[in-house]
N, C-alpha and C positions, 0 to 999 in steps of 0.2 A: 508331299510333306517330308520333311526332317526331323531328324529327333538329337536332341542336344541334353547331356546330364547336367541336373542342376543338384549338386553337394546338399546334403542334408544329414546334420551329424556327423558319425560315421558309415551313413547311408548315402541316397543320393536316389532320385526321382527321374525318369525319361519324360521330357515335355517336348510335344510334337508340335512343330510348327510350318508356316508357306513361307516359304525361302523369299517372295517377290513381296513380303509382307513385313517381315522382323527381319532384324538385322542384331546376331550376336556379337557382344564389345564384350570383345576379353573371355576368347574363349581359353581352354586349356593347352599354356604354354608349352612348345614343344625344345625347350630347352634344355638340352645335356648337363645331367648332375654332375658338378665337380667331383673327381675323381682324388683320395686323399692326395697323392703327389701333386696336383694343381692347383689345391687348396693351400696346401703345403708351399708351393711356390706363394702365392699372394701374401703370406704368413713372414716368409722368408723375403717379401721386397714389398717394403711398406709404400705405400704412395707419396706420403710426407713423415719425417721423423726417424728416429732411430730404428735399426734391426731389434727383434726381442731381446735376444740372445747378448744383444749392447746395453740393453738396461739393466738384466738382470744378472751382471756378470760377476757380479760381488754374492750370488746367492739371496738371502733376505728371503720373506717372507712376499706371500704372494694370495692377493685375494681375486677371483675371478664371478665378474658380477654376468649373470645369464636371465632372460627372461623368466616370467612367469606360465603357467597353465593356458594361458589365453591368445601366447603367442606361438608361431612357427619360425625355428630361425636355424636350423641345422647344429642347435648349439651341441648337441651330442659327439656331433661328427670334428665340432672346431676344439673344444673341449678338450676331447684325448688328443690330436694331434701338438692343443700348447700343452697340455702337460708334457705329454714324450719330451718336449721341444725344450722344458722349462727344467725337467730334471737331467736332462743331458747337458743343459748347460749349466749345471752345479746348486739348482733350487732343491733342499730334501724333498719327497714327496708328501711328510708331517707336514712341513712350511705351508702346502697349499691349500687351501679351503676355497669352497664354490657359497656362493648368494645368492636367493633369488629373487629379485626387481618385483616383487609384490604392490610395492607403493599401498595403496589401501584395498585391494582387491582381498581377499582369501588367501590364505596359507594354501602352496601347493602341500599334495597327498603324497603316500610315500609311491604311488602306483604313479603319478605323475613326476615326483624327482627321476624317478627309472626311466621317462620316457623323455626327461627332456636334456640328462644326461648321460642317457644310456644307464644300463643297469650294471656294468661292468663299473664305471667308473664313480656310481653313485656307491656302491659296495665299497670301496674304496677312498673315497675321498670326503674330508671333512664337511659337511655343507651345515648353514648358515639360515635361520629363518629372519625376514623382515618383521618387526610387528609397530606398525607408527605411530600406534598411541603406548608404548613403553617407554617410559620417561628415560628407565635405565638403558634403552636400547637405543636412546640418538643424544645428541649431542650436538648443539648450536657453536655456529662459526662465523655467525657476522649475519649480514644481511644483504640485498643486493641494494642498488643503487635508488628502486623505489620505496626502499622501507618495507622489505619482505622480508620475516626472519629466515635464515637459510640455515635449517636443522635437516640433520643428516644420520644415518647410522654410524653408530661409533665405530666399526668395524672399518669403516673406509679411512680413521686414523691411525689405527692400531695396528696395519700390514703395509710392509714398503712397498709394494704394488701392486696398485688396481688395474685389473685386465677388465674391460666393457666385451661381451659378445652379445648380439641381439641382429635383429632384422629389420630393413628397411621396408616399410609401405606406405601409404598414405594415410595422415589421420585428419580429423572432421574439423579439427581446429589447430593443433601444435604444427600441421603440415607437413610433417613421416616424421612414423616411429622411429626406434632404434638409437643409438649414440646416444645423446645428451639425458634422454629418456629414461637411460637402465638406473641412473643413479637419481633423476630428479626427474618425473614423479617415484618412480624404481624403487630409492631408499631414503626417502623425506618423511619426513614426518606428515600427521595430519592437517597441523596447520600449514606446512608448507604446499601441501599438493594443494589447497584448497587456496591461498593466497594467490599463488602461480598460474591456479584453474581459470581463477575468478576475473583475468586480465582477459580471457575469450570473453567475457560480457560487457557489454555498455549496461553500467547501471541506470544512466540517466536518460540515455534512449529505448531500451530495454530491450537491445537487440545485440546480434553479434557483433562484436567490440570490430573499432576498422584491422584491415591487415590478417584478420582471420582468415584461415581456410584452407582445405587439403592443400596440398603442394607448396603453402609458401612458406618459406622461411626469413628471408630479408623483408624486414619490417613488421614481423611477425610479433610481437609480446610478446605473448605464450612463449614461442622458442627463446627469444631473448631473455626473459627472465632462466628461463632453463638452464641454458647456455652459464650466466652467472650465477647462479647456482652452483654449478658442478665446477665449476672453475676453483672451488675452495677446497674442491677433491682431486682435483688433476690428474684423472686418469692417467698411469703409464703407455697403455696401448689399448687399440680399440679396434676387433672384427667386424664389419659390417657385410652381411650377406644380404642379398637378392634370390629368394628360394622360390620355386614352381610350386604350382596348385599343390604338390603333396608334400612341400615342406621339403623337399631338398634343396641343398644350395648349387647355385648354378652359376653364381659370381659373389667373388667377395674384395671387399676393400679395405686395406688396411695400415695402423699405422698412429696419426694424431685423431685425438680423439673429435676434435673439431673436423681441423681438414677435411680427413677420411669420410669422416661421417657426410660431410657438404658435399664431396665426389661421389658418394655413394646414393644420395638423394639427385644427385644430376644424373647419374645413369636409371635411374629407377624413374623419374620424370620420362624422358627420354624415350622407354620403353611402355610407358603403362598410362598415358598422357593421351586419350583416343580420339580423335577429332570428328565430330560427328555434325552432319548439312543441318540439322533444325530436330530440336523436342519433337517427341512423336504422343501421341494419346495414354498409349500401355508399354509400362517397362515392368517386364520378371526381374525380379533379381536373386539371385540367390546368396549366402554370405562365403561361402566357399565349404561350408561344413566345418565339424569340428576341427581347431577349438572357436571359430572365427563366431559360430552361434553357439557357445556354451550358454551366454545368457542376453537378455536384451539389450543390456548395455554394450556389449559384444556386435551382437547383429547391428546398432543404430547406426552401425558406418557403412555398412553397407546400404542401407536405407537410403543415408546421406547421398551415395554416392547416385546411387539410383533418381534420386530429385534433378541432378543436373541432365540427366536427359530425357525428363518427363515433361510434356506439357501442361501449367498452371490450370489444374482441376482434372487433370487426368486423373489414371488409375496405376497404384505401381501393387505390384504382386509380391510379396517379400516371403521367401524359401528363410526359415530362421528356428530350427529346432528348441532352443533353449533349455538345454536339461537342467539346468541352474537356476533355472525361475527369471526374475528381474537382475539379478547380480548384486542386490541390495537390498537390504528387507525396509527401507522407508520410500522407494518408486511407489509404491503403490500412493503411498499419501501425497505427491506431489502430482498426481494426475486424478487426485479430487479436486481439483482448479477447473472450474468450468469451461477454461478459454486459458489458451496459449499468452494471453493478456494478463490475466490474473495469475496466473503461475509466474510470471517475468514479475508482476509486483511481489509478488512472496519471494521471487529469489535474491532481488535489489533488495528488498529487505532484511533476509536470513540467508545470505547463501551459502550456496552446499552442491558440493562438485559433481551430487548423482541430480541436485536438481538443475544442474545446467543441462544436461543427458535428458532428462524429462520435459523438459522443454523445447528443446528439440523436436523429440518425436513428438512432441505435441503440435509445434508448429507445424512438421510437417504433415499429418493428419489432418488438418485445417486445410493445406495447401493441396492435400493429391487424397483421393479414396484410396487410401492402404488397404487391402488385404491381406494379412499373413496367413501363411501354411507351418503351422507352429504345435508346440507340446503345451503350450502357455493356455491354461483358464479365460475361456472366452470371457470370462467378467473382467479380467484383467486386460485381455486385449482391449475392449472394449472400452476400459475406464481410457484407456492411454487417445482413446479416438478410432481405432481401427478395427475391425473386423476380422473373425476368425474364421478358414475355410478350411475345406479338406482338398489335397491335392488336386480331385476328377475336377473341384470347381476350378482352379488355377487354369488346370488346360482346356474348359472350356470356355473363359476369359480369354484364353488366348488365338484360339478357334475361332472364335467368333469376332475376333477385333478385325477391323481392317490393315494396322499396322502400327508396328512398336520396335523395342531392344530386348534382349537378354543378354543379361549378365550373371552369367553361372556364377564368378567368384567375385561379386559384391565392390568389396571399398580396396579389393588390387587396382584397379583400375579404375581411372577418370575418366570421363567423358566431356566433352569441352566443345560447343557450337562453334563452328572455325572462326567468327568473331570475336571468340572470347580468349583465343589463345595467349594475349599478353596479361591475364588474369594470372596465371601460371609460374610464378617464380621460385 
């Protein structure tokens, strides 16, 4: 037997398994954290576009847009390196203020700005709350090309330049986070994240809209409306990092906000794209720990990820602490729908961007015996479709299968039947 850690919270779990039986996808990457000067170099030679130091050489004002609490993105580390960068080239240090990409998630804490700026430079530096139903806090700029109003925080008009830093991964429907992301869902309004949300569903089929799905972006909606979106912000410059299981960065991309961002999702493809001979019965998966399962809406990408290499009626085992509960206090009433059926009528009729999320898992509970190892209210798992265990049941689910996957860190990594690899764009 073998023993492989599966991330939980800020904990983590030993699950033993027969090496001639499972096969772990995406174990814990052994790749060297950038070192500031190498960071610094990517920073210093953009991929496509101007140097920093060329945009900002008249001084101005300078706003820098960074994730929120739910993401990993080394923003700490990229952070002070452009500041240093941004007042040696003649930006005051007053001039600069941080944001953070909340979109409609929760205000981060002040325990959390410390940690996702460091606490050095959160002590220091002016930061910024999203809140997207503040009428006075955004400001409409047109719309895009399908008749989506494209409302924004006012703040991305109000400073001569927008800095994006965030992280690339795969997500369950926009196809990676990061780039277009930090400002649009980031700092949209409600009705925009929810108009932009809403292009991942076919209403009239009442399923996942075509061109959805982790990894793609050309022909994607979702991205596409994004992308115009934030086109009416025009980013100055944009960090994209690729960070290891503990959130350091270990490559970053840098430069136009589009370009970079495209190059930065081809290397992250590249690396985290697993090609696997055939669905197996039983997949673990884990979400990779805090913040990846702060809450369900959190953990369902890893769930996602975990369905592409599960066999149709298998059993997948989802590691997902949730110390946040659902991440929105109306899930719960979107999985009083008896059936993934009836939830997809109520959302084609009212939609609402936590009830596409609730449908999901609910599909996918329909599709595979979920089990979670979770902090979540068995009435609550349970309303969603799924089942709640305590970890000894996990491993002996796992014990006793003839053979499966684990994946410690969830929706980092794809899994892809070697037929389906032109699925991937």
């Amino acid at each position: 037997m073998q023993t492989v850690r599966i991330p939980y919270g800020k904990n983590s779990f030993d699950l033993s398994f027969d090496p001639s039986s499972f096969t772990v996808v995406g174990g814990s990457a052994k790749n060297r954290p950038l070192p500031d000067r190498e960071l610094g170099l990517a920073i210093d030679e953009p991929v496509v576009g101007p140097r920093l130091e060329e945009i900002v050489e008249d001084g101005g004002t300078v706003l820098i847009v960074v994730p929120d609490a739910t993401r990993r993105s080394a923003s700490g580390q990229v952070v002070n390196l452009l500041i240093r960068r941004l007042i040696a080239a003649g930006v005051m240090p007053y001039d600069i203020n941080a944001i953070f990409a909340t979109g409609i998630h929760r205000p981060v804490t002040e325990e959390e700005k410390a940690a996702i700026l460091t606490p050095f430079i959160a002590q220091r530096t002016a930061t910024l709350e999203h809140r997207p139903r503040d009428l006075m806090n955004i400001v409409r700029l047109g719309e895009t090309r399908g008749g989506i109003p494209v409302e924004l925080n006012r703040a991305l008009n109000e400073f001569d330049h927008v800095i994006t830093v965030g992280s690339v991964t795969f997500h369950y429907f926009a196809g990676f986070t990061g780039g277009r992301k930090l400002i649009c869902p980031g700092l949209a309004s409600s009705r925009t994240v929810a108009e932009t949300h809403k292009l991942a569903f076919d209403t009239e089929k009442l399923s996942r809209a075509e061109g959805v799905g982790p990894g793609r972006l050309g022909g994607n909606p979702v991205h596409e409306a994004f992308v115009e979106a934030v086109e009416f912000a025009s980013p100055s410059f944009s960090v994209n990092t690729i960070v290891d299981g503990s959130g350091a960065a270990y490559a970053a991309v840098c430069g136009d906000w589009i370009e970079a961002h495209e190059k930065a999702c081809e290397r992250y493809a590249a690396e985290h794209v697993i090609e696997i001979e055939s669905r197996r019965p039983i997949v673990a998966a884990g979400c990779g720990g805090y913040p990846f399962d702060i809450n369900l809406i959190q953990a369902h990408k890893a769930l996602d990820s975990a369905s592409y290499a599960c066999e149709e009626g298998g059993t997948i085992v989802l590691f997902a602490e949730c110390p946040d509960g659902t991440g929105k206090a109306d899930m719960a009433e979107w999985f009083e729908a008896s059936s993934s059926a009836e939830l997809a009528e109520k959302l084609a009729g009212n939609y609402k961007v936590n009830g596409q999320t609730a449908w999901s898992i609910r599909q996918k509970a329909e599709r595979f015996d979920v089990r979670m190892v979770t902090d979540l209210p068995a009435e609550l798992v349970e309303m969603a479709g799924m089942k709640k265990i305590g970890a000894d049941e996990a491993q002996d689910i796992v014990r006793s299968s003839e053979g499966g996957y684990i994946l410690p860190f969830g929706a980092k990594f794809l899994p892809r039947v070697a037929v389906d690899r032109s699925d991937t764009r």
